[in-house]
C-alpha positions, 0 to 999 in steps of 0.5 A, a space after each residue: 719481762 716478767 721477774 720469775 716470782 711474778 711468773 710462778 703467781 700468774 701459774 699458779 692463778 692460771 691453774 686454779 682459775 682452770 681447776 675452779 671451773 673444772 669443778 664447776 662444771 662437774 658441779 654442774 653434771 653432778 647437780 644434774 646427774 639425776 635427770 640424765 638419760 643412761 645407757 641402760 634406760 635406753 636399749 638400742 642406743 648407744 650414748 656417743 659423748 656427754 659434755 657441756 653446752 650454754 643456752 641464751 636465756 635472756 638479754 645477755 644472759 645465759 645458762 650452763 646445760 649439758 649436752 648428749 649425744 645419743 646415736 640409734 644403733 645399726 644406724 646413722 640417726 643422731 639425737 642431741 639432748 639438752 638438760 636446764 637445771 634452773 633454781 626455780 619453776 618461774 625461771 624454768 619456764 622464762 629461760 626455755 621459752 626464751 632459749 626456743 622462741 628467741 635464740 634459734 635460727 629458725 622458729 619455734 612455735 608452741 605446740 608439740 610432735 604430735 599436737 598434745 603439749 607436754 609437760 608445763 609448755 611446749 615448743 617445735 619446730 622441725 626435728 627439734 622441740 623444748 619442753 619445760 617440766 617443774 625447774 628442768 628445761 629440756 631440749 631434743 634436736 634431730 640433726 638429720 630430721 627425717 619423718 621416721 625420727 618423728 617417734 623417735 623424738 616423742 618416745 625420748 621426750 616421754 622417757 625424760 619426761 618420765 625421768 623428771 616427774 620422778 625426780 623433781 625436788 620436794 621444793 618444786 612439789 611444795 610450791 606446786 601443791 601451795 598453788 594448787 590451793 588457789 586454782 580455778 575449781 574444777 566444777 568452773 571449768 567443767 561449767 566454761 567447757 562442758 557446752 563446747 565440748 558437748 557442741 557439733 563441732 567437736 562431737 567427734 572429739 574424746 579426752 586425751 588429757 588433764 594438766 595442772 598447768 602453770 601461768 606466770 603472773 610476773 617474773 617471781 611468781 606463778 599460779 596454776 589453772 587446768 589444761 585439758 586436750 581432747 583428740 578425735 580420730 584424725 590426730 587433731 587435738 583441741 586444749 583448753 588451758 583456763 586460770 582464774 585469778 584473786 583480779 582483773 589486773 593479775 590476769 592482765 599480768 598474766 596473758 602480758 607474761 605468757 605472750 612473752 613466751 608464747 609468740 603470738 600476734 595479740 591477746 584478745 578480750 572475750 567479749 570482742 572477738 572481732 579481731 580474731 575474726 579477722 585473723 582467721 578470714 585472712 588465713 582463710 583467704 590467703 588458703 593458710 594451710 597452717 597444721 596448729 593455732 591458738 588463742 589467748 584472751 581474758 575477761 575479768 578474772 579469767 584467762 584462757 589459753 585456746 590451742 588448735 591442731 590438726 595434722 593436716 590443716 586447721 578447718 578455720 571455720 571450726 578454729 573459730 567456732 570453737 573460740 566463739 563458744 568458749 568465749 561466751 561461755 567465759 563472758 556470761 559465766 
């Protein structure tokens, strides 16, 4: 039996401990409250609960979040909305890419909706995508996934999207505009690109989009390349995300790092593409009716991020044609 001085201290503790993570959490809204979607920012819905969740981030590790839950009125649509605030970019892009590929039941894949990538990456699976913008880790789930929800589910991750540009910290936008002093010149890319681009295969191609994007060279610290995506009239989408580097050994750093994030079966070296080669002649034979692929590679200093969609099936031939003119544009500039 305890004596009852003992008992009114384990009261007293238990409260507090209670109130302290009470105040956590509202901490936690309150820190986050500024990249929340509201009631007024998005007419026809209706915002049924607001509360906190965690995400699995790493081994062992995991991350407060918040959690909403948005219905479509007149209807019975569901969308839940998780917001990841994290300290920094470097973690931003870990831990989210960590939360899509490694902590779900079923596999998410880099791409996004509509086969253009947003933000600083993009992962989807069936009505369900995480994306990563600055330090803020975003995650869109339809419970009820029908093909309708399919615009739903892009108009709410641009108006996030849209939400976080605008509220991103003067931190990330220094760190940001420091990088960008070291990115690959925009007269390089154009001189890597410019003959795929203007090449048979993708003569019925136009630009969709321009990005500084983010590659990871360890777990503390980033650089930035140039990501563009060109669409044609079908809905395919073809990226090209190139970053240049001080050496060799940092962008071997840095296709290891961004193969953590990005599942993909192997890196390639550009002056050696017999292994993609092989890749795609399996698919071809197996009649892999695959909709997205990519490929990432280096040589010397220089890595390349190639991503393929199309919302039907990919044309392998295409798929490789267009690597293999990237690549000797790579290798011999």
């Amino acid at each position: 039996m305890f004596n009852n001085k003992y008992l009114r201290y384990l009261i007293i503790f238990i409260v507090c401990e209670m109130n302290s993570l009470g105040l956590f959490y509202i901490n936690a809204i309150n820190a986050q409250q500024k990249f929340l979607l509201t009631e007024d920012e998005m007419p026809g819905f209706a915002l049924r609960s607001q509360s906190n969740s965690i995400w699995t981030i790493g081994e062992g590790k995991h991350h407060d979040v918040i959690l909403q839950w948005w219905q479509k009125i007149g209807t019975s649509n569901e969308f839940n909305i998780y917001y990841c605030e994290f300290d920094n970019e470097v973690e931003a892009i870990l831990g989210t890419s960590y939360a899509a590929t490694r902590s779900n039941s079923i596999a998410f894949t880099w791409g996004y909706l509509t086969g253009s990538i947003r933000g600083d990456g993009s992962w989807v699976s069936d009505g369900a995508l995480y994306f990563v913008r600055g330090n803020v880790g975003i995650k869109i789930f339809s419970p009820f996934f029908v093909d309708d929800d399919l615009l739903v589910l892009d108009g709410l991750a641009n108006e996030i999207l849209d939400k976080i540009e605008m509220n991103l910290s003067q931190d990330i936008l220094e760190l940001e505009e420091l990088v960008k002093q070291k990115q690959i010149p925009a007269s390089d890319y154009q001189t890597v690109t410019e003959p795929v681009i203007n090449s048979t295969l993708m003569s019925n191609y136009s630009l969709l989009s321009t990005w500084d994007s983010k590659w990871l060279v360890d777990s503390v610290s980033l650089t930035m390349g140039i990501r563009k995506e060109w669409k044609n009239a079908a809905g395919a989408v073809v990226s090209f995300d190139i970053c240049k580097y001080e050496n060799e050994e940092q962008a071997r750093n840095a296709i290891a790092m961004r193969s953590k994030h990005i599942p993909t079966t192997r890196s390639m070296e550009l002056d050696n593409l017999d292994s993609l080669q092989s890749i795609v002649q399996t698919f071809k034979d197996k009649n892999n009716r695959k909709t997205s692929y990519f490929m990432l590679g280096f040589k010397d200093n220089i890595t390349v991020h190639y991503y393929h969609f199309n919302p039907d099936t990919i044309d392998w031939d295409d798929f490789y044609g267009i690597a293999e003119g990237l690549s000797e544009q790579i290798v011999n500039f």
